[in-house]
C-alpha positions in Angstrom: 0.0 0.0 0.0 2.4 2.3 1.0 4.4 2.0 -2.3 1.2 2.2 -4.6 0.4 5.7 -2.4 4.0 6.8 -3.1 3.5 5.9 -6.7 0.3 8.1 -7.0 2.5 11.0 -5.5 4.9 11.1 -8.4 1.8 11.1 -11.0 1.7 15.0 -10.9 -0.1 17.6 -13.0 -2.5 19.7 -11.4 -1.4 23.0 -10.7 -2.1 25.8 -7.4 -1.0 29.0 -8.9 -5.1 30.3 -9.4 -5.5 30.2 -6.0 -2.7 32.1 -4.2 -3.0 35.5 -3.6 1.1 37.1 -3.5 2.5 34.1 -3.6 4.3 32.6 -7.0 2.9 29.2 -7.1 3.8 27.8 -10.3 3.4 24.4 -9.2 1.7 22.7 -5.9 5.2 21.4 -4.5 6.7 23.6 -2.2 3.7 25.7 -1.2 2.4 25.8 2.9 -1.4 25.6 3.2 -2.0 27.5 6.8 -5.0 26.9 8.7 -7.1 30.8 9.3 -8.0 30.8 13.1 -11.2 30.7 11.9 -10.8 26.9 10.4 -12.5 24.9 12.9 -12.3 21.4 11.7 -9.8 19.2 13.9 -7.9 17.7 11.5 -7.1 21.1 10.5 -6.9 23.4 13.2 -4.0 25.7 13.5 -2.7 23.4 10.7 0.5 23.7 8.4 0.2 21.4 5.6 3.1 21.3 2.8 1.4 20.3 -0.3 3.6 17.9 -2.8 2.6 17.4 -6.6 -1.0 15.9 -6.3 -2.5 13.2 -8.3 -3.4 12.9 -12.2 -7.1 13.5 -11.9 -7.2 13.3 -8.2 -6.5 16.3 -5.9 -3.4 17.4 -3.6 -1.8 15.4 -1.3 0.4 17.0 1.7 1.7 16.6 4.9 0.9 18.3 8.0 4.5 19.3 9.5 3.2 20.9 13.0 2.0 17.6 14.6 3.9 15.5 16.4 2.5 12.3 17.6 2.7 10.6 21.4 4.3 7.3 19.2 7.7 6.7 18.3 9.0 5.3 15.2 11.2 2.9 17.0 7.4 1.6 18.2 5.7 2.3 15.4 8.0 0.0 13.4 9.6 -2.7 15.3 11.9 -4.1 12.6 13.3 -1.4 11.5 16.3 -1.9 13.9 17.9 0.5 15.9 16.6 4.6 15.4 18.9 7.4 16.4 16.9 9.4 18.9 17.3 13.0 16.7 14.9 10.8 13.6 12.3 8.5 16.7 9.6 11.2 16.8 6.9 10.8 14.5 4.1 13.1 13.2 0.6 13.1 12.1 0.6 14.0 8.7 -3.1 14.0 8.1 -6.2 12.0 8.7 -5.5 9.4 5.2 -4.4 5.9 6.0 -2.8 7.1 9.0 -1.0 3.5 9.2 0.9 4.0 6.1 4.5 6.0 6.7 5.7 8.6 4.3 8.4 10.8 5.5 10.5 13.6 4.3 14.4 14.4 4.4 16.6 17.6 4.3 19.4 16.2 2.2 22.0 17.7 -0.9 21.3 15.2 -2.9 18.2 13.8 -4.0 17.7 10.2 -2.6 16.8 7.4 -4.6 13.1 6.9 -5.1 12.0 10.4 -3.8 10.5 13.5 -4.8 11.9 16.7 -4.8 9.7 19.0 -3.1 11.9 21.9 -2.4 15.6 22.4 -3.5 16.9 20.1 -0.6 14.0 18.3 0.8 12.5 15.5 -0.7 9.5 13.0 0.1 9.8 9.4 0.0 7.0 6.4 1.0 10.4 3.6 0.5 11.8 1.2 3.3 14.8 0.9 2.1 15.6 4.2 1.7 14.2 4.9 5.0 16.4 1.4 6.6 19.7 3.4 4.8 18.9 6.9 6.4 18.5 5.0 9.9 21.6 2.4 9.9 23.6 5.9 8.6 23.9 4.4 4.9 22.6 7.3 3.3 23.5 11.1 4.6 21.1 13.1 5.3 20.6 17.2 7.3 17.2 15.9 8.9 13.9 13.8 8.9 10.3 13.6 9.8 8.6 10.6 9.5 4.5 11.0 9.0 1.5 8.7 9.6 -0.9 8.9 7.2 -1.1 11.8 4.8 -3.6 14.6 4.1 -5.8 14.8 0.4 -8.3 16.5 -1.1 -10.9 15.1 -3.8 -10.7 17.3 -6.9 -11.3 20.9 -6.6 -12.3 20.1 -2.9 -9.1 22.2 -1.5 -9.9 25.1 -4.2 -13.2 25.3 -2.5 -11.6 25.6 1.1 -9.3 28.2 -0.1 -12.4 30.3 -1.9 -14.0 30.1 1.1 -11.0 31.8 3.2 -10.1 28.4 5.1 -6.7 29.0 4.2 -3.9 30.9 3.5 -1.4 29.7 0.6 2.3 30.9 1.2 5.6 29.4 -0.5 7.1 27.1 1.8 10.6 27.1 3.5 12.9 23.4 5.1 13.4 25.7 8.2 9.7 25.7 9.0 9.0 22.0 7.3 12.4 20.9 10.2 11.9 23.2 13.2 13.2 22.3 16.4 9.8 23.4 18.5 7.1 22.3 15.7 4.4 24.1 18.3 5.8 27.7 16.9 5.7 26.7 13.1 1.9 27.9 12.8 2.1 30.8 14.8 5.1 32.2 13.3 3.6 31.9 10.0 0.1 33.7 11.2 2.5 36.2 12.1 4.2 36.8 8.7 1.2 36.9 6.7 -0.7 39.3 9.0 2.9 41.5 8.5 2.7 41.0 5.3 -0.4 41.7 4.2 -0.3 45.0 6.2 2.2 46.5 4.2 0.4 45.2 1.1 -0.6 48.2 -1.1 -3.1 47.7 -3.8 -2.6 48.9 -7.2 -4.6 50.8 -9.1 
């Protein structure tokens, strides 16, 4: 399962851009959906989602970065061997299939079998890869491993966004990787309100 999901990842076409207000969007990876305070649904509140390249004829598919979980990885997946403690938390990356693992790694180069979703951090579904980054096979700056992913049925997350459920901002590895993941949303509320008052209209 978790390989057909990470297959469906890399079919991408559909594109953001319409939707963003500020923001150059050309293409749904590396953009930050952020919950408004006014978004009240639980799986979303005082959310930051990073939306990868969503499905041919489906809708987007993200990860929520601001949730970490009570589990471990070491517990979640008992035969992976031995995890160094900085890559054992784990996070909730949305309310799909939350017992599938995708996870996503600050590295130079790209690792095999992933997708690029900013210039050094990429998303990968494989075990192997995953089994490489923990034994210390495969070099990497950081990584967040998610349960279960968050997606939209097609034009589903355009509606949210019409409706002002969201806001749509490029997104950055520092937030994606921050030490305290309980400031990422906050922070970014903060920006956008800064932002948008200094944003003058034109005529």
């Amino acid at each position: 399962m978790m390989g057909r999901i990470f297959r469906i990842i890399f079919q991408a076409a559909l594109l953001l851009a319409p939707f963003a207000h500020g923001a150059d969007l050309t293409a749904a990876n590396g953009v930050f959906l952020v919950a408004k305070p006014e978004l009240i649904d639980p799986n979303f509140r005082e959310a930051v989602v990073l939306i990868t390249e969503p499905t041919v004829g489906g809708g987007p598919i993200g990860v929520v970065v601001n949730r970490p979980l009570a589990t471990s990885l070491s517990a979640a997946l008992p035969g992976v061997g031995a995890v160094p403690e900085q890559y054992d938390r784990m996070y909730g990356g949305g309310p799909v299939n939350r017992n599938q693992l995708l996870f996503l790694v600050r590295a130079a180069a790209q690792p095999a079998r992933s997708l690029r979703v900013l210039a050094d951090v990429y998303l990968s579904g494989d075990r192997e890869v995953l089994a490489q980054i923990l034994r210390g096979d495969l070099k990497v700056d950081a990584m967040r491993a998610y349960a279960g992913y968050s997606g939209w049925a097609p034009g589903q997350l355009q509606a949210e966004i019409l409706r002002g459920g969201w806001h749509v901002v490029q997104a950055d590895a520092d937030a994606i990787f921050a030490a305290d993941p309980s400031t990422v949303w906050p922070e970014l509320i903060r920006r956008i309100g800064t932002r948008s008052a200094h944003y003058v209209p034109r005529d």
